[in-house]
N, C-alpha and C positions, 0 to 999 in steps of 0.2 A: 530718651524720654523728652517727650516737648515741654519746656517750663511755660507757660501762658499767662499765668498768674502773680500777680505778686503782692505782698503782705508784708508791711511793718512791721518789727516790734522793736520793743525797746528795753535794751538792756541798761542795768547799773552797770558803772563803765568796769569795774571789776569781774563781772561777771562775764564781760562783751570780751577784757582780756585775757580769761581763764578760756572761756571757751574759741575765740581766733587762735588762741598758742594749740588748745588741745585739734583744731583743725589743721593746724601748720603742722601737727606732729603725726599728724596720719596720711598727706600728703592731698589735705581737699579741703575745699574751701567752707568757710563758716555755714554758706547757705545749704550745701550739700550735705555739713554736720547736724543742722537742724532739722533738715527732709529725713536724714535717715532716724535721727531722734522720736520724730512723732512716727513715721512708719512703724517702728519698733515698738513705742507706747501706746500706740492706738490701733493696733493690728493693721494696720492701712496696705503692708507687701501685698503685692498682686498674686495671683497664684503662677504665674509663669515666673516671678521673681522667688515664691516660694520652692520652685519645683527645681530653680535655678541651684537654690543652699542648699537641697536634698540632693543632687547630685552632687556638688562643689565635696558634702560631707562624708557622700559615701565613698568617694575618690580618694579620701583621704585615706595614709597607711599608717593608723594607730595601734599602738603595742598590746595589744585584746588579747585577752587569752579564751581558752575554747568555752562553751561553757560548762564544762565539769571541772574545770581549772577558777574560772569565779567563783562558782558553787563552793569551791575549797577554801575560797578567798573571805567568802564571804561572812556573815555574822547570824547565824539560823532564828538567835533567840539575843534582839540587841537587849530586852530587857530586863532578861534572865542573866545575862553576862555583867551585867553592871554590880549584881550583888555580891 
């Protein structure tokens, strides 16, 4: 991704060290943390970055059961079961 641009802001120095710790703890940097912040808030993923997560997630090997196994799982009548 080419960065071309660039934009100020200004944090309360609180806030500037809440959010630099929580980028040192994911391994990327402040300005990386905030790209991907507003991506994510303002719909801004591209769709080849979208298309990127949909594979990333379908790769993934999650403990799913069939679905007549959820079906069993699941809750037919949540508001009938409350009573």
């Amino acid at each position: 991704m080419e960065l071309s641009k660039k934009t100020t802001i200004l944090f309360r120095p609180e806030m500037h060290q809440r959010l630099a710790k929580l980028a040192a703890s994911r391994g990327m940097s402040l300005g990386d943390l905030v790209r991907n912040a507003c991506e994510r808030e303002y719909d801004l993923a591209s769709q080849e970055e979208r298309l990127a997560a949909v594979h990333a997630l379908a790769g993934l090997n999650l403990p799913v059961g069939t679905p007549a196994e959820m079906a069993l799982e699941s809750i037919p009548d949540p508001e009938g079961s409350m009573s």
